[in-house]
C-alpha positions as CSV (number, residue, x, y, z in Angstrom):
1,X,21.3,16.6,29.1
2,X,23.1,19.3,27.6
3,X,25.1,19.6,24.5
4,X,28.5,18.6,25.5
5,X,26.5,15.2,27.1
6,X,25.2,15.3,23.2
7,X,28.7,15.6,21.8
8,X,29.9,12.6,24.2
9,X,26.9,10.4,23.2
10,X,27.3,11.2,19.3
11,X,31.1,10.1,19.5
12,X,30.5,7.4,21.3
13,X,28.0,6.1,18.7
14,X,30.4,6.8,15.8
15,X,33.0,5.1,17.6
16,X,31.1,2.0,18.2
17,X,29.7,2.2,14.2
18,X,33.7,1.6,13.6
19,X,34.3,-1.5,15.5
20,X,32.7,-3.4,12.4
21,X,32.3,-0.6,10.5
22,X,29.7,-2.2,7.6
23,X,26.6,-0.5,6.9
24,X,24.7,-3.3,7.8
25,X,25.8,-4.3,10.7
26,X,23.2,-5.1,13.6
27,X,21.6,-2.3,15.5
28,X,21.0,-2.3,18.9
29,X,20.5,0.7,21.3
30,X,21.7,0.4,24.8
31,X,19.3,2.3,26.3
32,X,15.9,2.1,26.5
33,X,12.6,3.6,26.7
34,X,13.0,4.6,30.3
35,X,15.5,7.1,29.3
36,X,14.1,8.6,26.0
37,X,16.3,11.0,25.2
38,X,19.6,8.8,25.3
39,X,17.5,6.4,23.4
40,X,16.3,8.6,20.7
41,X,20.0,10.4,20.3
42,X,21.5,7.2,19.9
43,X,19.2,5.9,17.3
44,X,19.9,9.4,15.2
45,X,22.9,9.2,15.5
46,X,23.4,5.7,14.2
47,X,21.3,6.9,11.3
48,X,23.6,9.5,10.1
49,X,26.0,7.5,11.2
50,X,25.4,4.7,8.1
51,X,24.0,7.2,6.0
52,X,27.5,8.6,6.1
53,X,28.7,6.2,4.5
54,X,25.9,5.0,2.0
55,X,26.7,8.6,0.7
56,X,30.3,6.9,0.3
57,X,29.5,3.7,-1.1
58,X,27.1,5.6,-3.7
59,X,29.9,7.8,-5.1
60,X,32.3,5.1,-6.5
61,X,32.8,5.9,-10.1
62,X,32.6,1.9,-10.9
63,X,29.3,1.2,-8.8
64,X,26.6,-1.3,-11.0
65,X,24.0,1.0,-11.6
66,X,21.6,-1.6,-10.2
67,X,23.3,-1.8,-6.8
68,X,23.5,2.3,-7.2
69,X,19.6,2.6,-7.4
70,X,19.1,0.2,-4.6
71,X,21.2,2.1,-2.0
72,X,19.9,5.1,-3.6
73,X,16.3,3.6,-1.9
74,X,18.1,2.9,0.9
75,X,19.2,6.6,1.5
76,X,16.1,7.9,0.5
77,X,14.5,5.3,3.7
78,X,17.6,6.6,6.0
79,X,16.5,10.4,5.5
80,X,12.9,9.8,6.3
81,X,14.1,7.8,9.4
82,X,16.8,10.8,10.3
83,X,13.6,13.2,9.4
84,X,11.2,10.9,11.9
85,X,14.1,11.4,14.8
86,X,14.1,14.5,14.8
87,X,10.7,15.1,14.9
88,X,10.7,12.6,18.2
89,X,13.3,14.9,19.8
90,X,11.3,17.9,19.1
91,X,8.3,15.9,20.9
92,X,10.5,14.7,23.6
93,X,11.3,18.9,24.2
94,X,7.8,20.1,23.7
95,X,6.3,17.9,26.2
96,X,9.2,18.9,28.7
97,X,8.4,22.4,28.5
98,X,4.8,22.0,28.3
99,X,4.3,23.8,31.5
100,X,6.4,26.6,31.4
101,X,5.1,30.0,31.4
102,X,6.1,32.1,28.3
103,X,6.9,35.5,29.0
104,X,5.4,38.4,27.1
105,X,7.9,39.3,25.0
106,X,9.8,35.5,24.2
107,X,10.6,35.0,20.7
108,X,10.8,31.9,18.5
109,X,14.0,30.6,17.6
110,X,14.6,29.9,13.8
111,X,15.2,26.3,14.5
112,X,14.1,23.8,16.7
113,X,16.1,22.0,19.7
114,X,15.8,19.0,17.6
115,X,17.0,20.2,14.1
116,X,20.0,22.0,16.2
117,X,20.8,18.7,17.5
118,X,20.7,17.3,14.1
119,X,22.9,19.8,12.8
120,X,25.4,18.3,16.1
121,X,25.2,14.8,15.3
122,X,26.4,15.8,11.5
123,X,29.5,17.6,13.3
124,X,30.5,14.6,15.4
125,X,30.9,12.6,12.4
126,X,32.4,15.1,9.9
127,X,34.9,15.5,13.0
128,X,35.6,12.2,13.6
129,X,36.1,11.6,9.4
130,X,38.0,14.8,9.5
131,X,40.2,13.2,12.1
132,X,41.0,10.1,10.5
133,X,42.1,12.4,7.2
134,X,44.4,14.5,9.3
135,X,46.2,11.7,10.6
136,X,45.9,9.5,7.9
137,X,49.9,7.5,7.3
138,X,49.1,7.2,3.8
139,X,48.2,10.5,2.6
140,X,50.8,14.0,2.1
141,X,52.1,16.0,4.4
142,X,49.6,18.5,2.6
143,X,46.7,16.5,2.9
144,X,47.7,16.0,6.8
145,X,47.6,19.8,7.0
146,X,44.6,20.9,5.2
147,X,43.0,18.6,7.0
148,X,44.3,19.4,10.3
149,X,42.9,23.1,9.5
150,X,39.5,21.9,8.7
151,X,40.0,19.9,11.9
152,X,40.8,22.7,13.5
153,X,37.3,24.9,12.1
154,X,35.3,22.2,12.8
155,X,36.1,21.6,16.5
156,X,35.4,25.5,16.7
157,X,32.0,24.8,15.3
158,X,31.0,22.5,17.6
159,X,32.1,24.5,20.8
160,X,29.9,27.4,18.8
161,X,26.9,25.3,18.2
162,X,27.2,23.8,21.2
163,X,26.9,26.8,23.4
164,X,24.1,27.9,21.1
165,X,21.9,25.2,21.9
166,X,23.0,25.3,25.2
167,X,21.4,28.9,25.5
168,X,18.3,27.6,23.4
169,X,17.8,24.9,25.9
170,X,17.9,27.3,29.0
171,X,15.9,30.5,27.1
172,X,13.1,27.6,26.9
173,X,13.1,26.5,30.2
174,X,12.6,30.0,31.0
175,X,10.2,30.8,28.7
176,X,12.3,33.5,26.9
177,X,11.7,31.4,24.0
178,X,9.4,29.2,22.8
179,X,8.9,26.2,20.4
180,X,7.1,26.2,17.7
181,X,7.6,22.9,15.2
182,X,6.4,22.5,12.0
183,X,6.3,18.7,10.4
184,X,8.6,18.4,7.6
185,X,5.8,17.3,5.4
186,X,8.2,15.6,2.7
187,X,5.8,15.2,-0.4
188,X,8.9,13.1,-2.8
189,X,8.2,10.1,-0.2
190,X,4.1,10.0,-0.3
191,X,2.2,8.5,-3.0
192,X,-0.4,10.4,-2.8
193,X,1.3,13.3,-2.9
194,X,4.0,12.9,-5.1
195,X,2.6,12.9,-8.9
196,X,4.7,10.5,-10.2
197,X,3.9,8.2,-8.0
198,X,-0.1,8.5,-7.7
199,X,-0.2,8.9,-11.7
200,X,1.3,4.9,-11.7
201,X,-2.0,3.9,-9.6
């Protein structure tokens, strides 16, 4: 796959979010196993797809503070889950390009396939958000335009990023670069590493 097969995959997963468009809707991935990759993307990207909008929900000045602490939990589960995918991908790559010879002088790239595919899946759906604001009947003219010029930056970001990973993808294969993936090691999540947690024991 490459990114612009990302970019169709990510939309398509935002676009079927919004049929029902409730953050807890049913899940179900249409692809299995068989073809990891599509089945790992599509899983991400539902993730930041309802973490989108938990980040919503949790910013409503009049939320109960009860309800507020337990979709702060939830969004704390969500980024260990987004965290989890990525590190998938990044498996999914590395086992790919197990076999290819690295040439003498390849360098290491300072992110992973993976996290720059994270960083795509966040575009799609500040795109797709972006979208709705620039076209939105209800809001100014103003609004319309501002948005329309984020719009406009955004859809140049993609093309960017997209080419860069691109380029990542095929320096890789070449062995012009290589990976080199580092756990996230989140400590806040661990009780036995984070001390307000193992100090309750």
């Amino acid at each position: 796959m490459n990114a612009t097969e990302f970019n169709t995959l990510f939309d398509k997963v935002i676009a079927e979010y919004h049929i029902i468009d409730t953050v807890d809707q049913t899940f179900s991935n249409p692809h299995d196993k068989t073809n990891l990759l599509n089945h790992l993307l599509y899983r991400k990207s539902w993730i930041d797809t309802v973490q989108w909008h938990y980040e919503d929900i949790i910013r409503l000045p009049d939320i109960n503070p009860v309800e507020a602490l337990t979709l702060k939990r939830k969004i704390d589960a969500s980024n260990q889950d987004r965290t989890d995918m990525v590190e998938y991908i990044d498996s999914y790559y590395l086992d790919k390009y197990k076999d290819v010879t690295i040439q003498p002088n390849a360098k290491i790239n300072t992110e992973s396939p993976a996290w720059a595919i994270d960083r795509l899946s966040i575009l799609a759906l500040k795109i797709y958000h972006m979208r709705e604001e620039a076209t939105r009947s209800t809001a100014s003219e103003k609004h319309r335009d501002n948005c329309q010029t984020k719009l406009n930056i955004l859809l140049e970001q993609r093309n960017d990023l997209s080419t860069a990973i691109d380029d990542l993808l095929s320096d890789i294969s070449q062995g012009k670069k290589y990976m080199k993936v580092y756990k996230q090691m989140k400590m806040y999540n661990d009780d036995e590493l984070n001390p307000m947690l193992y100090k309750k024991k």
